[in-house]
ROSE-4610 file (N, C-alpha, C; in Angstrom, 1 decimal, always signed):
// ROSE-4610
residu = [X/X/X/X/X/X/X/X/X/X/X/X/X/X/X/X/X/X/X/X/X/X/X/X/X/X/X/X/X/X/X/X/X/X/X/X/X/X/X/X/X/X/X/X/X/X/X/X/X/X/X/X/X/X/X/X/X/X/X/X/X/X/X/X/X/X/X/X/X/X/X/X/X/X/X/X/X/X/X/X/X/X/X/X/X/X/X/X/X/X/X/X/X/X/X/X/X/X/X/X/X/X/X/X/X/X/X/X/X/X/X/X/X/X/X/X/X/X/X/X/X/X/X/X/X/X/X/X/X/X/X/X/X/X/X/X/X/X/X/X/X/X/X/X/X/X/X/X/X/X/X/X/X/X/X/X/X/X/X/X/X/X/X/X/X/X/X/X/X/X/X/X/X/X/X/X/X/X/X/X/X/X/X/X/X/X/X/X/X/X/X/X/X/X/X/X/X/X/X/X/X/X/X/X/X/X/X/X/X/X/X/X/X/X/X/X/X/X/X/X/X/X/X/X/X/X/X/X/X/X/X/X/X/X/X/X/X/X/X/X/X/X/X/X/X/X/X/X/X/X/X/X/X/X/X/X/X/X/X/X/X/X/X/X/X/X/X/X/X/X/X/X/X/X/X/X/X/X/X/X/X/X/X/X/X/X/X/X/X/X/X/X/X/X/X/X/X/X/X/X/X/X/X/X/X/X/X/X/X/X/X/X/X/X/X/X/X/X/X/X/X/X/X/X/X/X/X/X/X/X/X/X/X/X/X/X/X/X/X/X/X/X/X/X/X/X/X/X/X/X/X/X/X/X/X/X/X/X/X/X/X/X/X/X/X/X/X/X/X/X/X/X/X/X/X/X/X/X/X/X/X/X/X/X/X/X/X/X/X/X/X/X/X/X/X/X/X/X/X/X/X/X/X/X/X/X/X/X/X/X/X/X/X/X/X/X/X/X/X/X/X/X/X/X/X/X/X/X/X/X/X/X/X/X/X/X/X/X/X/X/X/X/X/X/X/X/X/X/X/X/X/X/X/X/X/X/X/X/X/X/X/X/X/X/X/X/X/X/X/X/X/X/X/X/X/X/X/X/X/X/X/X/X/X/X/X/X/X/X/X/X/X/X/X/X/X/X/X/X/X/X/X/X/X/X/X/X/X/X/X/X/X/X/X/X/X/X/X/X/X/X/X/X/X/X/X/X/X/X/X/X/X/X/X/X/X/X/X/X/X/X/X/X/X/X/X/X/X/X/X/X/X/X/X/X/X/X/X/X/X/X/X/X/X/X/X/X/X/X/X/X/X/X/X/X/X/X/X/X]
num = [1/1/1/2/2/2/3/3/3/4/4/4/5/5/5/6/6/6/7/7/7/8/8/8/9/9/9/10/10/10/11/11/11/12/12/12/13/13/13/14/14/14/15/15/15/16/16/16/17/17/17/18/18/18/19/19/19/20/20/20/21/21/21/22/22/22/23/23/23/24/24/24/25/25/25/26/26/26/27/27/27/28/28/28/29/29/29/30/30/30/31/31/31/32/32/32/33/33/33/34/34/34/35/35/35/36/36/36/37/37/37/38/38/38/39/39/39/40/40/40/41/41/41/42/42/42/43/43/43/44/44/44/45/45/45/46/46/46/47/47/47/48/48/48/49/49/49/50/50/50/51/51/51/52/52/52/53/53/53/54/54/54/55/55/55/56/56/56/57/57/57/58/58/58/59/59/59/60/60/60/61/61/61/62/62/62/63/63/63/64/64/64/65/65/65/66/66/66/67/67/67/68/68/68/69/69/69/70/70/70/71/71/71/72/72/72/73/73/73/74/74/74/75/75/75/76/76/76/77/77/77/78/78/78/79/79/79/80/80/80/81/81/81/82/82/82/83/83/83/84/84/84/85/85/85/86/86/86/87/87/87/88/88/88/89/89/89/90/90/90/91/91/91/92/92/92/93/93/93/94/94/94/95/95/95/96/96/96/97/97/97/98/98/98/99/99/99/100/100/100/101/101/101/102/102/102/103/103/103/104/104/104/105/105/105/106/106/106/107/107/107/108/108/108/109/109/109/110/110/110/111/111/111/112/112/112/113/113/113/114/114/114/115/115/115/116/116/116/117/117/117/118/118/118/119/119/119/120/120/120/121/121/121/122/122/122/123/123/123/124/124/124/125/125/125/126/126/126/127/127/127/128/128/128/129/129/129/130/130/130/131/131/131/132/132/132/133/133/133/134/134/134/135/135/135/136/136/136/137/137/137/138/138/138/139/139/139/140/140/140/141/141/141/142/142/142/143/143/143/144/144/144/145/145/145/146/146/146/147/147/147/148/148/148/149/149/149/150/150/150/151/151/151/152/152/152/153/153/153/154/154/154/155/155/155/156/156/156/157/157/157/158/158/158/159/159/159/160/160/160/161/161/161/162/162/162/163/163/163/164/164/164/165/165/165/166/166/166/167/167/167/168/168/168/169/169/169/170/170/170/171/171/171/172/172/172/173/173/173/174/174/174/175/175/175/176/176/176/177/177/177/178/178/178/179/179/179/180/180/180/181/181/181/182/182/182/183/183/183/184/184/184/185/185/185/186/186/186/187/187/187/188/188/188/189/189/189/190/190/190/191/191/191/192/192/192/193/193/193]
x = [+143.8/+143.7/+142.6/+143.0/+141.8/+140.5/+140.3/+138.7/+139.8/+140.3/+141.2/+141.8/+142.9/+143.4/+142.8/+141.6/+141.1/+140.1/+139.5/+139.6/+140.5/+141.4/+142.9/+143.0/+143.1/+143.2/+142.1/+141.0/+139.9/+139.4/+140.3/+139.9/+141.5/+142.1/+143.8/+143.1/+142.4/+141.7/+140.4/+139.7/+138.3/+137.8/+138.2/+137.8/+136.1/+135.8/+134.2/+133.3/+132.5/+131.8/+130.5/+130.3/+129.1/+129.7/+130.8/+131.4/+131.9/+132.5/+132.6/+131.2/+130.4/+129.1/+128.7/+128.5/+128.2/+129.0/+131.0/+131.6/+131.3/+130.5/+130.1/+129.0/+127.7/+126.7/+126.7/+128.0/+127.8/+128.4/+129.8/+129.9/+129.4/+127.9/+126.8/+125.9/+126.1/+125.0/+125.5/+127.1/+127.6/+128.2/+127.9/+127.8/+126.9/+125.6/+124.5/+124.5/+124.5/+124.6/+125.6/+126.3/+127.5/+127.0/+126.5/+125.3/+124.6/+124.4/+122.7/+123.0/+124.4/+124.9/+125.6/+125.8/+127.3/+128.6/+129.2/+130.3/+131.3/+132.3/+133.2/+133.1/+132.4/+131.8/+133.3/+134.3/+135.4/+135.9/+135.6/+136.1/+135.2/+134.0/+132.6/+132.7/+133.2/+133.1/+134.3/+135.3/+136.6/+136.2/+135.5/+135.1/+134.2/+133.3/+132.3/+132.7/+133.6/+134.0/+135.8/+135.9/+136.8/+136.4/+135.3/+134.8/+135.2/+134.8/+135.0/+136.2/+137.1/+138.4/+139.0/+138.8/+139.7/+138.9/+137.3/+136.7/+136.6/+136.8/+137.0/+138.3/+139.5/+141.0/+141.0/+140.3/+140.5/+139.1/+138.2/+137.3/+137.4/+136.4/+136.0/+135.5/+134.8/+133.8/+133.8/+135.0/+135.3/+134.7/+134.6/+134.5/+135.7/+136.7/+137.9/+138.0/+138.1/+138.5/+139.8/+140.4/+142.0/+142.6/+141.8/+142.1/+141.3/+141.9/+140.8/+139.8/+138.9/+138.0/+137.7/+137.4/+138.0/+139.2/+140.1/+141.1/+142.3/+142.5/+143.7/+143.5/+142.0/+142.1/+142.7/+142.3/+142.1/+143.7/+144.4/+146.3/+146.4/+146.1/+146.9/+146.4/+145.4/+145.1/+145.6/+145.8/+146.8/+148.2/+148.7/+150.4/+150.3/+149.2/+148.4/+148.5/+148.4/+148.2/+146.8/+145.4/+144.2/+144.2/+143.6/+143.5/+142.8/+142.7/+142.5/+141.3/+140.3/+138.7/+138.1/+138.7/+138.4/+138.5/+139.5/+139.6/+139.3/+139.1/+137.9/+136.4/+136.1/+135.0/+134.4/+135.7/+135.6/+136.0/+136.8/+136.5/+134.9/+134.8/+132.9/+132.2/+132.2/+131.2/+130.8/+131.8/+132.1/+132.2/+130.5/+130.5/+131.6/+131.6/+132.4/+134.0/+134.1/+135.8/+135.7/+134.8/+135.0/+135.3/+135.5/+135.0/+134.1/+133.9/+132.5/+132.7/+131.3/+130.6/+130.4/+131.6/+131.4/+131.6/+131.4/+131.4/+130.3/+129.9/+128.7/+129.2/+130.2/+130.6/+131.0/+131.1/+131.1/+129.6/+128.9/+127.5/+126.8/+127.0/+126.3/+126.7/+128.1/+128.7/+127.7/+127.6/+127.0/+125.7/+125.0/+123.6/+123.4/+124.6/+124.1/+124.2/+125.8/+125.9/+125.5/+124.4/+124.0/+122.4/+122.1/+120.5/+120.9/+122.0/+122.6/+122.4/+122.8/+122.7/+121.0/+120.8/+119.3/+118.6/+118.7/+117.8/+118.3/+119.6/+119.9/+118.8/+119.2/+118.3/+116.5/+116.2/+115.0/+114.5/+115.4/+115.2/+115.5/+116.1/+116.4/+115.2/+114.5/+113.1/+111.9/+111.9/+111.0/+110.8/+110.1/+109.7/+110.5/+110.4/+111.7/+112.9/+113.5/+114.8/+115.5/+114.5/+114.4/+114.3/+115.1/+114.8/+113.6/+113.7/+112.9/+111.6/+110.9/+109.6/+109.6/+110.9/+110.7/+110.3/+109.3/+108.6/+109.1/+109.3/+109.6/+108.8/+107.3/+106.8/+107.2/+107.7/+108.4/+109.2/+109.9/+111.3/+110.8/+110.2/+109.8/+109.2/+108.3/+108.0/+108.9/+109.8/+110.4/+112.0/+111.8/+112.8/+112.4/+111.0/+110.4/+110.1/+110.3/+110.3/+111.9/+112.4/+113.8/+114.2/+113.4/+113.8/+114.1/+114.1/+114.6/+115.9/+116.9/+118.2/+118.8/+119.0/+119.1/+120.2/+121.2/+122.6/+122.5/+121.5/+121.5/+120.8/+121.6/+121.3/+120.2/+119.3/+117.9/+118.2/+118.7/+119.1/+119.8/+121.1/+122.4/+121.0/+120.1/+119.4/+119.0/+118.1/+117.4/+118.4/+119.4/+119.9/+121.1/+121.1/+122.0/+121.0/+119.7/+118.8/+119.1/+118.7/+118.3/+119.9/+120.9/+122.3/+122.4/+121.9/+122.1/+120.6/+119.5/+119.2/+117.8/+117.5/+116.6/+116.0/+114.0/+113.3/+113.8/+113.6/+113.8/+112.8/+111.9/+111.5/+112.1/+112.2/+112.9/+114.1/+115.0/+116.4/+116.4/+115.8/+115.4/+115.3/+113.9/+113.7/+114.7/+115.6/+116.8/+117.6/+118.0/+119.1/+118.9/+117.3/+116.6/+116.6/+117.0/+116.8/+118.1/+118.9/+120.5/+120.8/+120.5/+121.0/+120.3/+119.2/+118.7/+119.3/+119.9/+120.6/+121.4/+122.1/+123.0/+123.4/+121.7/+121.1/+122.0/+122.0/+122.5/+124.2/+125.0/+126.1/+126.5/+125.3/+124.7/+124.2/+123.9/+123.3/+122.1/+121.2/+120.0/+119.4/+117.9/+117.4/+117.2/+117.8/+117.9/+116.6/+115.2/+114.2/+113.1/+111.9/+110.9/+110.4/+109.6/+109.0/+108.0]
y = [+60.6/+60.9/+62.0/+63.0/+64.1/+63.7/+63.9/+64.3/+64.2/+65.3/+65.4/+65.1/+63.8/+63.0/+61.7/+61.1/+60.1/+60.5/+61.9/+61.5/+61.9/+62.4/+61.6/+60.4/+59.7/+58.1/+57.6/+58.0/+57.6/+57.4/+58.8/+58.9/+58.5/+58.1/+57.3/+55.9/+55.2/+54.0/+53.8/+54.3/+54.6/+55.2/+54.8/+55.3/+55.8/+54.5/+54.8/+55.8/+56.9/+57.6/+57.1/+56.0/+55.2/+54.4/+54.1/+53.9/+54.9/+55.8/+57.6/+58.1/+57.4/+58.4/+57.3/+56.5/+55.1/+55.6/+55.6/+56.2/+57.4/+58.4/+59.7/+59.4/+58.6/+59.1/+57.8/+56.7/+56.2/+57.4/+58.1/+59.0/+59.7/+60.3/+61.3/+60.8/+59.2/+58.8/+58.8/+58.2/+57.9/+59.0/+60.4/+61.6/+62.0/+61.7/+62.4/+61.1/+59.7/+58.9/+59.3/+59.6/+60.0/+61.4/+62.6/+63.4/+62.9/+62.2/+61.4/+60.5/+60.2/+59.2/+59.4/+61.4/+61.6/+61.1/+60.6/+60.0/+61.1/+60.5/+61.4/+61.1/+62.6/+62.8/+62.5/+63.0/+62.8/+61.2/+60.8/+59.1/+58.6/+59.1/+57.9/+58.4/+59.7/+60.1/+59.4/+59.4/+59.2/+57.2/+56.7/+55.1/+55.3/+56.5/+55.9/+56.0/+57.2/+57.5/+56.1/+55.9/+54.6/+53.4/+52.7/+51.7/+50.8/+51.4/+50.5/+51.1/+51.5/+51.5/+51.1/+49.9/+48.6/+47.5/+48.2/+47.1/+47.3/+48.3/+48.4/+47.6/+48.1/+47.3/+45.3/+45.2/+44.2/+43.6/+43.5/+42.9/+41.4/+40.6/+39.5/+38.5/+38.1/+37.1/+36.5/+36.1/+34.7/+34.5/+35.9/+36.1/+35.8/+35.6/+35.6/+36.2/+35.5/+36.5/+37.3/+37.2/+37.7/+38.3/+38.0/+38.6/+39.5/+40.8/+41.3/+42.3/+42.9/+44.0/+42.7/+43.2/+44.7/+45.0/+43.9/+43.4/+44.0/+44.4/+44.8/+45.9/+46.9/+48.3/+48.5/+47.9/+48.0/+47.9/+46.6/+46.7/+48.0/+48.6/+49.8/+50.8/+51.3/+51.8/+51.8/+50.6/+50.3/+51.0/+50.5/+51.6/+53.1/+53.9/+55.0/+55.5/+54.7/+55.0/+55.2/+54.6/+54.6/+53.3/+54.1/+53.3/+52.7/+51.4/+50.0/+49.9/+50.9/+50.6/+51.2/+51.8/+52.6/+51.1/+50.5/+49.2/+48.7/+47.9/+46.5/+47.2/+48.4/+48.5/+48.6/+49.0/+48.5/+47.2/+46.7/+44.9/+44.8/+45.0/+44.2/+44.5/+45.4/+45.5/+44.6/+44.0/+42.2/+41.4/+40.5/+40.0/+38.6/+38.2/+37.2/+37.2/+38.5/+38.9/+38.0/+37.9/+37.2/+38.3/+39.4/+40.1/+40.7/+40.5/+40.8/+42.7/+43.0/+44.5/+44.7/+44.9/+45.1/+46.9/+47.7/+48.9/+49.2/+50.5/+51.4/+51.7/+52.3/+52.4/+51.3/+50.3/+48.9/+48.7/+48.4/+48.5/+49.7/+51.1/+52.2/+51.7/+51.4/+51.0/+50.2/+49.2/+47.7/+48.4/+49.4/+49.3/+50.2/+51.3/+52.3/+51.8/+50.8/+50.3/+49.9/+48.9/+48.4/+49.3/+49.8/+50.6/+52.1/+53.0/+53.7/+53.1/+52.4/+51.9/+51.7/+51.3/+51.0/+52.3/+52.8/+54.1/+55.1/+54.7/+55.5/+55.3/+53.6/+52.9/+53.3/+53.1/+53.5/+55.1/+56.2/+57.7/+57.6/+56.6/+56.7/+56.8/+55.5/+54.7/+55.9/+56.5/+57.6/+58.7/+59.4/+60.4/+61.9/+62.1/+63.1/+62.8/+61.1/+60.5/+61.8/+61.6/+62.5/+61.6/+62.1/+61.4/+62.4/+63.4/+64.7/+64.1/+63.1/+62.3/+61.1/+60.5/+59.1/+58.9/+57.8/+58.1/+56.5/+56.4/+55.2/+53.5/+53.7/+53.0/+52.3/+53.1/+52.8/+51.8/+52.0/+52.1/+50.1/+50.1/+48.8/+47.7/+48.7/+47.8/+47.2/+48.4/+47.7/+46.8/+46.3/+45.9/+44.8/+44.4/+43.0/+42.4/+43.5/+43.3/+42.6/+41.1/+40.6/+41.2/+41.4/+41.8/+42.9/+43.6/+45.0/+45.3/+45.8/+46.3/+44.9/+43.8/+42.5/+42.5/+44.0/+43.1/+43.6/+44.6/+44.9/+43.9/+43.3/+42.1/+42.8/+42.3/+42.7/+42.5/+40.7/+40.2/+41.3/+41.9/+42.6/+44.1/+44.6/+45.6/+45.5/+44.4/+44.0/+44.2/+43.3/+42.7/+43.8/+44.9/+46.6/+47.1/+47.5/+47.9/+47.5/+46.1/+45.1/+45.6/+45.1/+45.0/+46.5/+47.4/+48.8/+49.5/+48.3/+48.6/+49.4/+49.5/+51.0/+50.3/+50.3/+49.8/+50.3/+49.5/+49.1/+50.7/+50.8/+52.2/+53.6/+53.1/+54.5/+54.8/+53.6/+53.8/+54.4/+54.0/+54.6/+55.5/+56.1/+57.4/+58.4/+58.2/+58.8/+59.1/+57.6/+57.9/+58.7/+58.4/+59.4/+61.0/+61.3/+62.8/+63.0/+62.1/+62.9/+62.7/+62.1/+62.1/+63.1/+63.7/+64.5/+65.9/+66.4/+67.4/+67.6/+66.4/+66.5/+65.2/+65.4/+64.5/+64.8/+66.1/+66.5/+65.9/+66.3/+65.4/+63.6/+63.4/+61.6/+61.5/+62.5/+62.5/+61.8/+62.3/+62.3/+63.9/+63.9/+65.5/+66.0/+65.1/+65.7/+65.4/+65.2/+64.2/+65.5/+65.1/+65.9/+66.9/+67.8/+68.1/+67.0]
z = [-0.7/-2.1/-2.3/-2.9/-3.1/-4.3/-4.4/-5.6/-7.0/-7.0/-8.2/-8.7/-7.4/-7.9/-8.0/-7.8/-7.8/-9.4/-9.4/-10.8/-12.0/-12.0/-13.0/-13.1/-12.2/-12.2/-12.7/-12.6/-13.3/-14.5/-14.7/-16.4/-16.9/-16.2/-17.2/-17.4/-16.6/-16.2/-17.3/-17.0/-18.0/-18.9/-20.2/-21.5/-21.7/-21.7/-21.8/-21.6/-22.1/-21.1/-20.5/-20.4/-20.1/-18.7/-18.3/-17.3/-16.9/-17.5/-15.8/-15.6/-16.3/-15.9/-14.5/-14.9/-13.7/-12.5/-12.9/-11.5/-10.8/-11.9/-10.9/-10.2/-10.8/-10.3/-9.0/-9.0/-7.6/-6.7/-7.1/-6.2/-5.7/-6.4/-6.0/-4.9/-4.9/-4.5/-3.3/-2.8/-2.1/-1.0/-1.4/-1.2/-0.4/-0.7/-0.2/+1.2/+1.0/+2.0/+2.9/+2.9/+3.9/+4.6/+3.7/+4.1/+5.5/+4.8/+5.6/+7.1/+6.7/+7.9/+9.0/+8.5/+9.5/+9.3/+7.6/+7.6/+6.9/+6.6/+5.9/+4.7/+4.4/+2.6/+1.8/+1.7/+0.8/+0.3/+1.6/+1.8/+0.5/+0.8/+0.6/-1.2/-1.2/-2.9/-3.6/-2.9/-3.4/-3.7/-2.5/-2.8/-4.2/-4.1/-5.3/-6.6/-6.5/-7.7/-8.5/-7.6/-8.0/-7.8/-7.3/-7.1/-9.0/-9.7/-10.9/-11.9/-11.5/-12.0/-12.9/-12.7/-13.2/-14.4/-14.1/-14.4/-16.3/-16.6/-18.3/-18.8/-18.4/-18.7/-18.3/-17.1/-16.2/-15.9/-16.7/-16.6/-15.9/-15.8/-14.4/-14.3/-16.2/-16.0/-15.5/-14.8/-14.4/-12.6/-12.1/-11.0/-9.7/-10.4/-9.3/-8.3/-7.1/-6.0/-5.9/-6.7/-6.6/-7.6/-9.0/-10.3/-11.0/-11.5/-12.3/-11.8/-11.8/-10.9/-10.1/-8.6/-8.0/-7.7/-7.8/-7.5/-7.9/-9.2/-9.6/-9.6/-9.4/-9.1/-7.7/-6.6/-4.8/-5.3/-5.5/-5.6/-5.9/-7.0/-7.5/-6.6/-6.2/-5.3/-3.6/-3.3/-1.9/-2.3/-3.4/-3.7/-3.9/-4.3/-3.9/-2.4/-1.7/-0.2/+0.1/-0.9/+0.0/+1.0/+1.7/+3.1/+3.3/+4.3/+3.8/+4.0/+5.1/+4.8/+3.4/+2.5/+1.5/+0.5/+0.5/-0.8/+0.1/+1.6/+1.5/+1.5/+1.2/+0.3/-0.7/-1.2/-3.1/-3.3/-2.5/-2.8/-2.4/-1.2/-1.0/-2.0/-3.0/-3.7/-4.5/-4.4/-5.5/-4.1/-4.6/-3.8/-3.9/-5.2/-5.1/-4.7/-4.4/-3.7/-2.2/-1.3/-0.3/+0.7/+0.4/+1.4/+2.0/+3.1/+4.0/+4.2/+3.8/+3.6/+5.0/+6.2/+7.5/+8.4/+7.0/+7.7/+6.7/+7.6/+7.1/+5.8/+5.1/+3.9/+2.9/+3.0/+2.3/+1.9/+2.7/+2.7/+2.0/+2.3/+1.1/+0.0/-0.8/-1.8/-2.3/-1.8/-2.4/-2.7/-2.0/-2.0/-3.1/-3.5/-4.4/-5.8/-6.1/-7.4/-8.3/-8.1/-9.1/-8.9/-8.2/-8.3/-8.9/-8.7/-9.6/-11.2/-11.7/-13.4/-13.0/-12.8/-12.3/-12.5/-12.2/-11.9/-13.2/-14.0/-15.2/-16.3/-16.2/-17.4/-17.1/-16.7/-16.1/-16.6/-16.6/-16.6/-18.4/-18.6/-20.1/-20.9/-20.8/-21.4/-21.1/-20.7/-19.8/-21.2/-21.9/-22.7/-22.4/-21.0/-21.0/-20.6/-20.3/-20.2/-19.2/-17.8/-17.4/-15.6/-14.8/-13.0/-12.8/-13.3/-12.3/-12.3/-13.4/-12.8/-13.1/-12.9/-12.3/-11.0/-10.6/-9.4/-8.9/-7.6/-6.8/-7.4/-7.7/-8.1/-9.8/-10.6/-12.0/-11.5/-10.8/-10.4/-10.8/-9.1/-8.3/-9.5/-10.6/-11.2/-12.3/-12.6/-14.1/-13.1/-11.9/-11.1/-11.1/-11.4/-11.3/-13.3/-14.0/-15.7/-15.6/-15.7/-15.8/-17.4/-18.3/-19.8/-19.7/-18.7/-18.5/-18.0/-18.8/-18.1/-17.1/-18.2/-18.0/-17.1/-17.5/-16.6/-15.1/-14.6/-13.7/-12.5/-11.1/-10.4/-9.5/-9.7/-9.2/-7.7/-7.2/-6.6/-5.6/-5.8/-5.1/-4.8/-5.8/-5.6/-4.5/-3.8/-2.7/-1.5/-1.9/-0.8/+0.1/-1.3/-1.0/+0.0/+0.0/+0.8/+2.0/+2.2/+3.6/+4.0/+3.7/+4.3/+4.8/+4.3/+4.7/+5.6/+5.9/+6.9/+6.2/+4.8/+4.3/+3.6/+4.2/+3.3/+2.0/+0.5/-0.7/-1.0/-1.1/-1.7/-1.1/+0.1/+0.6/+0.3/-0.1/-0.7/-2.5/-3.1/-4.3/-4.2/-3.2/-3.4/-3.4/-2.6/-1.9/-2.4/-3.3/-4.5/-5.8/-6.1/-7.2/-6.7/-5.9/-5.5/-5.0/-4.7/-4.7/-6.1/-7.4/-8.5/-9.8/-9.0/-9.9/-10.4/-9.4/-9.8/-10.8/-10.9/-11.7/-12.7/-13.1/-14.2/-15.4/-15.8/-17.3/-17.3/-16.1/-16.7/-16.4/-16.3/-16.5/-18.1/-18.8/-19.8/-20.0/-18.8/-18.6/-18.6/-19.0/-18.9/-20.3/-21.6/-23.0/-23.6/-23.0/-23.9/-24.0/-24.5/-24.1/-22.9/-22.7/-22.0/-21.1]
């Protein structure tokens, strides 16, 4: 599946622009990791950018392993023809799917998704709602404020890091500088000087 067909599908799938901004800036993140790791960049954008598909239509509270995100995106996607390390790592990203995060790209997934919203909310609150000086240490502290950006699992933050091997600040830092570039179409970058 190309770029351009994974985002077609994306946006027939996802109304919201608060959820395509989420599926780009995992794909940014998941971009620059694959960068960084020697993997195949297309794979890892094409996973970031469809990781939450399904989850606007087909929401989960229930946490099913079989129904609902990620689930009824990875189906539609397997009749697609992505290939099957690409959906059991959009399944692992739920952890309650029961699939185990056993490649290097299951594991960037998990680590970038919920610290991506993380790092949004964070650049928002900021005076120039701005990454270009959010600094690692903001980050760590408002990660430990629980009234902050409540739905984001502090817990999966941590545990994205360790599973992928990258002290917790150095992964931040990482992801705040592959997402800065292209802050403005996150609709981040609009605040003060």
């Amino acid at each position: 599946m190309t770029r351009d067909e994974a985002l077609a599908l994306m946006h027939e799938y996802t109304q919201s622009d608060a959820l395509r901004k989420h599926m780009y800036a995992v794909e940014v993140a998941m971009l620059a990791y694959a960068r960084k790791q020697g993997e195949d960049e297309a794979a890892y954008g094409v996973v970031g950018l469809l990781h939450d598909l399904d989850y606007e239509r087909y929401p989960n509270d229930a946490h099913s392993a079989t129904e609902g995100h990620p689930s009824f995106g990875v189906n539609l996607l397997r009749q697609r023809g992505l290939p099957e390390p690409m959906c059991r790592a959009i399944l692992g990203h739920g952890s309650y799917t029961g699939v185990p995060r056993d490649t290097l790209m299951a594991k960037t997934l998990f680590a970038v998704d919920e610290l991506c919203g993380f790092l949004v909310a964070c650049a928002l609150v900021r005076p120039s709602r701005s990454l270009m000086d959010l600094e690692v240490k903001s980050v760590t502290k408002k990660l430990k404020d629980k009234a902050f950006a409540r739905g984001v699992n502090r817990d999966e933050v941590h545990q994205g890091a360790a599973e992928l091997g990258v002290p917790l600040d150095e992964h931040i830092r990482f992801v705040i500088e592959a997402l800065r570039p292209v802050e403005q179409s996150l609709g981040l970058g609009t605040g003060g000087t």
